[in-house]
SELUM-472538 format. One record per residue: residue number from 0; x, y, z of N, C-alpha, C in turn. Coordinates in nm, 4 decimals. Atoms other than C-alpha are relative to their C-alpha. Layout:
{nr=NUM&nX=X&nY=Y&nZ=Z&caX=X&caY=Y&caZ=Z&cX=X&cY=Y&cZ=Z}
...
//
This chain:
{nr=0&nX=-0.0271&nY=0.0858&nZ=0.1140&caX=-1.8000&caY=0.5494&caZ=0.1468&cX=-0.0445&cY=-0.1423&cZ=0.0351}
{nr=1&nX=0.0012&nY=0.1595&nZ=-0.0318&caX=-1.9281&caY=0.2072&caZ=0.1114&cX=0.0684&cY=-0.1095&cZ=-0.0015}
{nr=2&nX=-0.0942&nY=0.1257&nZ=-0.0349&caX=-1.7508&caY=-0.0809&caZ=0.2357&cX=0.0327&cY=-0.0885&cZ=-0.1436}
{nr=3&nX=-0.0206&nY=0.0500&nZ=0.1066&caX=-1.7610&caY=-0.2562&caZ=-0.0955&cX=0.1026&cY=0.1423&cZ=-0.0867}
{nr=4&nX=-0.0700&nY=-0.0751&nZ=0.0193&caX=-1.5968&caY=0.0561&caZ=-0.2266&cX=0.0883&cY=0.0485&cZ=0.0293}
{nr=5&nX=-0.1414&nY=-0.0742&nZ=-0.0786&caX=-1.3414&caY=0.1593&caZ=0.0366&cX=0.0748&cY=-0.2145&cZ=-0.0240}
{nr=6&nX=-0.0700&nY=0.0931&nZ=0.0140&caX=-1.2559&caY=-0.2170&caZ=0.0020&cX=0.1074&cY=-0.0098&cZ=-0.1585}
{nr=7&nX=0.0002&nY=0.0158&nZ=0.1076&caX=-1.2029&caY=-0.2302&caZ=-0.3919&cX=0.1660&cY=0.1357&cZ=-0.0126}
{nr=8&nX=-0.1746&nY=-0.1015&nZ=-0.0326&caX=-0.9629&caY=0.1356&caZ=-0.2791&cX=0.1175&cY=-0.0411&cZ=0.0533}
{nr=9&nX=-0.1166&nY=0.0219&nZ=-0.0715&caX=-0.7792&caY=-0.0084&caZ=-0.0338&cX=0.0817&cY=-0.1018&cZ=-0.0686}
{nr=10&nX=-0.0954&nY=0.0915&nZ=0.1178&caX=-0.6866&caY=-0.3027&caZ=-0.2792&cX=0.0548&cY=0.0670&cZ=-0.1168}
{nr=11&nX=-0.0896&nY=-0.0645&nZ=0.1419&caX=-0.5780&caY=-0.1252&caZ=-0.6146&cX=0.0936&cY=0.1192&cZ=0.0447}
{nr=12&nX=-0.0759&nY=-0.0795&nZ=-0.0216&caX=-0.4091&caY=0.1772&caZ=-0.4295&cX=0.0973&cY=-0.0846&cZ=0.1108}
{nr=13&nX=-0.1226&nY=0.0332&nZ=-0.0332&caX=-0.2115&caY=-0.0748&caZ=-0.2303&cX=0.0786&cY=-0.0679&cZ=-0.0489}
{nr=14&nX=-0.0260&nY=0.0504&nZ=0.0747&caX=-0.1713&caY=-0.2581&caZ=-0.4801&cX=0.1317&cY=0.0237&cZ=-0.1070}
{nr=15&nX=-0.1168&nY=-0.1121&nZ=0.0229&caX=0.0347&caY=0.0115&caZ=-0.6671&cX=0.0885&cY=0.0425&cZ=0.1283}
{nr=16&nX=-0.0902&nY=-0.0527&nZ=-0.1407&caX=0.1972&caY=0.1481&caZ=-0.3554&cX=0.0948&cY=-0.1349&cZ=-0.0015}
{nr=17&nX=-0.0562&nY=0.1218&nZ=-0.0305&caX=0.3199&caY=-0.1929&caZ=-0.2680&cX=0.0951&cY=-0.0633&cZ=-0.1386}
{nr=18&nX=-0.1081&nY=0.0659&nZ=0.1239&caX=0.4799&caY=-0.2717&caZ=-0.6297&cX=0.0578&cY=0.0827&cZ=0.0227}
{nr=19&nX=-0.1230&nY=-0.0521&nZ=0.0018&caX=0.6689&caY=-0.0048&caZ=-0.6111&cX=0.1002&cY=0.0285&cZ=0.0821}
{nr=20&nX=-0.0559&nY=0.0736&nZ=-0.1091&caX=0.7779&caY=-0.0239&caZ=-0.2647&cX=0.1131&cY=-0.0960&cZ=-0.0028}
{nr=21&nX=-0.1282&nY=0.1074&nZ=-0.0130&caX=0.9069&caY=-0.3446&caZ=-0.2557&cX=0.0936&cY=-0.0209&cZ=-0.1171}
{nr=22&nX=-0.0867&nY=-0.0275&nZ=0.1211&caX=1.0424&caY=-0.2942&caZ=-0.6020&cX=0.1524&cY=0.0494&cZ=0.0000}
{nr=23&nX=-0.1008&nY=-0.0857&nZ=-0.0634&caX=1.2581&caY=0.0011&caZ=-0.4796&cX=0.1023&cY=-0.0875&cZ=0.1112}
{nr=24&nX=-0.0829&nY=0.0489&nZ=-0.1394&caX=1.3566&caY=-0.1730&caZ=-0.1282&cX=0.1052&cY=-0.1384&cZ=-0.0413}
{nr=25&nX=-0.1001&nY=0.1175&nZ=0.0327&caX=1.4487&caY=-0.5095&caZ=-0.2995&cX=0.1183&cY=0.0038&cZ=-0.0792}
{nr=26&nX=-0.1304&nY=-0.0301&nZ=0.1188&caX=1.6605&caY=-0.3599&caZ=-0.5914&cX=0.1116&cY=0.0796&cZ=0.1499}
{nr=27&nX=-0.0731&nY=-0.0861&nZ=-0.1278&caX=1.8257&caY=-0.1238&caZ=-0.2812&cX=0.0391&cY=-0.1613&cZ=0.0746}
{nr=28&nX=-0.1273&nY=0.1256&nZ=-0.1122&caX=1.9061&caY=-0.4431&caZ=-0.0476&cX=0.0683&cY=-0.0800&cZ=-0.1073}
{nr=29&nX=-0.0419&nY=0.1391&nZ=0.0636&caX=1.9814&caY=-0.6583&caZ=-0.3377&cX=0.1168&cY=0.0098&cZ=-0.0948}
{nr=30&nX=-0.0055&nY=-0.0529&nZ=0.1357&caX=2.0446&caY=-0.4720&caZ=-0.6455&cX=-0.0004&cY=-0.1111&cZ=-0.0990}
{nr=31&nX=0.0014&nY=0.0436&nZ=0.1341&caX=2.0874&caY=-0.6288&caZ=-1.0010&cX=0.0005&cY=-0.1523&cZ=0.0484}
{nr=32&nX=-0.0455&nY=0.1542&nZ=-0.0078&caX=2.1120&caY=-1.0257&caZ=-0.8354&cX=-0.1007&cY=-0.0723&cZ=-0.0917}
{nr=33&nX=0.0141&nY=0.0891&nZ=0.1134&caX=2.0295&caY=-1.3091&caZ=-1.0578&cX=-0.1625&cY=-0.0400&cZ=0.0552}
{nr=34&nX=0.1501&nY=0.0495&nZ=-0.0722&caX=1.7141&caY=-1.4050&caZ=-0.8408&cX=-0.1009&cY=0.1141&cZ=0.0487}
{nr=35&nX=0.0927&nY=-0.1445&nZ=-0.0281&caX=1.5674&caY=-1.0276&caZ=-0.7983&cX=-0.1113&cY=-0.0237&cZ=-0.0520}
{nr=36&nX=0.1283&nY=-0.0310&nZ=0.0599&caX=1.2585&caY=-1.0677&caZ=-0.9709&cX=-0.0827&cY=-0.1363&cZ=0.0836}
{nr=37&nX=0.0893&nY=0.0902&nZ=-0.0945&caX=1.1700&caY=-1.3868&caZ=-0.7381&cX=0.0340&cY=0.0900&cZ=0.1267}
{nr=38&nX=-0.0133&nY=-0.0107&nZ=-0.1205&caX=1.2902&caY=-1.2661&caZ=-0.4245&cX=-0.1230&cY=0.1516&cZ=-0.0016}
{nr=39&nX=0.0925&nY=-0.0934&nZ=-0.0509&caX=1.0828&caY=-0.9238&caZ=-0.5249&cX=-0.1631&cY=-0.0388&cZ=0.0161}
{nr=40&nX=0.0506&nY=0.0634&nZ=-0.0202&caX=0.8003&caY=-1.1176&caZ=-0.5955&cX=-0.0696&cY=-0.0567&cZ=0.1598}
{nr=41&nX=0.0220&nY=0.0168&nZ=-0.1096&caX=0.7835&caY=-1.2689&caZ=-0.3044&cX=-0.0140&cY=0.1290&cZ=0.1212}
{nr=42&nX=0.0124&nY=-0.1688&nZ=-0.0975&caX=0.8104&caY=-0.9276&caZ=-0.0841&cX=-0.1367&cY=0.0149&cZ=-0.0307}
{nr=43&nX=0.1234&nY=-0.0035&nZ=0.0452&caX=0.5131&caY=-0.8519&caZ=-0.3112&cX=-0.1059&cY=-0.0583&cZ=0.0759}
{nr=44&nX=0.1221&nY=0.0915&nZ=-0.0450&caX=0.2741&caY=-1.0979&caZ=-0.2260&cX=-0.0091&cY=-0.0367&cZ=0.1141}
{nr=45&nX=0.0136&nY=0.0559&nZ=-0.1297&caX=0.3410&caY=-1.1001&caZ=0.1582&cX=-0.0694&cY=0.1195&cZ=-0.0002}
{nr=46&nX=0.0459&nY=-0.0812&nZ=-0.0457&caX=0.2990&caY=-0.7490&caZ=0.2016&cX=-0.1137&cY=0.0738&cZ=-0.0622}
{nr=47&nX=0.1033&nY=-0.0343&nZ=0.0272&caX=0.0046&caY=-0.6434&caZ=-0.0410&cX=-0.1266&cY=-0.0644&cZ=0.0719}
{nr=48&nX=0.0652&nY=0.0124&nZ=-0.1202&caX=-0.2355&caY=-0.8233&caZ=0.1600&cX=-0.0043&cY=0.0536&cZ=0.1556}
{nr=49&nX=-0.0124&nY=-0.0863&nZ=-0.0711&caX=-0.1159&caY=-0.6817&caZ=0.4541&cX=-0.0439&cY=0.1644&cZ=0.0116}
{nr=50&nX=0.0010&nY=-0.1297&nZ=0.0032&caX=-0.0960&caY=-0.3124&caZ=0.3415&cX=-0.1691&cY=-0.0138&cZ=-0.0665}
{nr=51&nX=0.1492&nY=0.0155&nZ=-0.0266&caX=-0.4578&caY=-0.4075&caZ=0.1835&cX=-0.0999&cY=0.0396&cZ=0.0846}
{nr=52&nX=0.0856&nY=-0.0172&nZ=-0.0948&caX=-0.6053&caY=-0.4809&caZ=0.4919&cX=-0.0199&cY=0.1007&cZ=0.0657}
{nr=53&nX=-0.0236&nY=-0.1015&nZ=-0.0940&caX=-0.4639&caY=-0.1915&caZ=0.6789&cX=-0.0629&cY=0.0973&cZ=-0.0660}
{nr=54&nX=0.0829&nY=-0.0534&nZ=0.0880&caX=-0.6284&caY=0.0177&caZ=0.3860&cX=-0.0901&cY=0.0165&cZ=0.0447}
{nr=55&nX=0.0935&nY=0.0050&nZ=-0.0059&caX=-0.9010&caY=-0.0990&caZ=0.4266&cX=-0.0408&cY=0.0426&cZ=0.1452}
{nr=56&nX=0.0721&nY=-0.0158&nZ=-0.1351&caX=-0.9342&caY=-0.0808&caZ=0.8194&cX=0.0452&cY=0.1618&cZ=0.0149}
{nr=57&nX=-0.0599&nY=-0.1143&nZ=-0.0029&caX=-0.7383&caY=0.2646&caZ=0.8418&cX=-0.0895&cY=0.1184&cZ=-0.0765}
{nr=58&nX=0.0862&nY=-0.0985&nZ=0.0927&caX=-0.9665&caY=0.4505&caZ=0.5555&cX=-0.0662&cY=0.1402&cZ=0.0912}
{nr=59&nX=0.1191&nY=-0.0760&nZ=-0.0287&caX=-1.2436&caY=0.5655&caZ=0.7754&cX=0.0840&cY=0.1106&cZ=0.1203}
{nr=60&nX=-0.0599&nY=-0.0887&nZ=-0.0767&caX=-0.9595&caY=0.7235&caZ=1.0203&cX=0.0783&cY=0.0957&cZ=-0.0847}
{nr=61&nX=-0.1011&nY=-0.0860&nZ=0.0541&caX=-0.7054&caY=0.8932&caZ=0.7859&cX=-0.1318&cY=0.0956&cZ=-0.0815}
{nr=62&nX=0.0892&nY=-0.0123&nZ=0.0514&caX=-1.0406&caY=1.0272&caZ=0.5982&cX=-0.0505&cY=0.1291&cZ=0.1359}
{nr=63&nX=0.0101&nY=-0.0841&nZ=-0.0853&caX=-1.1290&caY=1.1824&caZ=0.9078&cX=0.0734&cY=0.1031&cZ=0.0511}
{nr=64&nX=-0.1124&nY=-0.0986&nZ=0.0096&caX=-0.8102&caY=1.3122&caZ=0.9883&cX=0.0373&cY=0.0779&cZ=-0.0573}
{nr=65&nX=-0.0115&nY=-0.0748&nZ=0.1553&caX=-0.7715&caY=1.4322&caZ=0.6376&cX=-0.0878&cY=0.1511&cZ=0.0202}
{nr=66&nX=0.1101&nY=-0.1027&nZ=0.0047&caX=-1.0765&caY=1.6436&caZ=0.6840&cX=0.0162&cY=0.0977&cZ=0.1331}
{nr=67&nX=-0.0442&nY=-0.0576&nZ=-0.1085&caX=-1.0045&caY=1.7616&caZ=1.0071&cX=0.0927&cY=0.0914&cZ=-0.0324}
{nr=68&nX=-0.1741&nY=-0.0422&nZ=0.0433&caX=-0.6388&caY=1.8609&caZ=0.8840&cX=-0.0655&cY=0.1666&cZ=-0.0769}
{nr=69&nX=0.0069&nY=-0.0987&nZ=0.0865&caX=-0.8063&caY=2.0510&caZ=0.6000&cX=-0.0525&cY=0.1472&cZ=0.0772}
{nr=70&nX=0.1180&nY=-0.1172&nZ=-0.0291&caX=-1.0533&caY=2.2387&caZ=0.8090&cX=0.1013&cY=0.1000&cZ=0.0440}
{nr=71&nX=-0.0873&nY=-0.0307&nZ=-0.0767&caX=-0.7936&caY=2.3168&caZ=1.0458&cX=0.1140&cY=0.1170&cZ=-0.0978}
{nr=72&nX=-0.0246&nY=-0.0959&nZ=0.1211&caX=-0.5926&caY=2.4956&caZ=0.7471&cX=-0.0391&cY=0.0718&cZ=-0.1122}
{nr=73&nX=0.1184&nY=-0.0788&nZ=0.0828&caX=-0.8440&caY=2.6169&caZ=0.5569&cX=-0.0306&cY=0.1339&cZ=0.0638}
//
C-alpha cells in the first residue's frame, strides 16, 4: 500500500477508534460531570495523533502478521 494511502488509513480509522475510546473511558472515569465534553475533548486530541502515528508506523507489520495468521489457518 502506498504511504500516502496507509497514511490517510491510519488517520480516519484512528480517528474513529479514538472517539469512541476516549468517549467510553471518560464517561466510565467521570460519568455524567458538568465538564465531560471538555475533559473528553481533550483525551481526544492528545491521543488521536498518537494512535495515528502508531497506525501509520505499525500497518506494514500487523498486515504482515495478518497474512501470516491467515495462511497459517487457512
Amino acid at each position: 500500500m502506498p504511504a500516502k494511502a496507509r497514511m490517510i488509513l491510519a488517520t480516519v480509522m484512528s480517528a474513529m477508534m479514538v472517539f469512541m475510546v476516549t468517549l467510553v473511558v471518560t464517561y466510565v472515569n467521570l460519568g455524567p460531570a458538568p465538564d465531560f465534553l471538555l475533559r473528553w475533548a481533550k483525551a481526544y486530541f492528545i491521543a488521536w495523533p498518537v494512535a495515528a502515528t502508531t497506525g501509520f508506523l505499525v500497518f506494514p507489520l500487523a498486515r504482515r502478521a495478518t497474512d501470516e495468521i491467515v495462511r497459517l489457518i487457512g
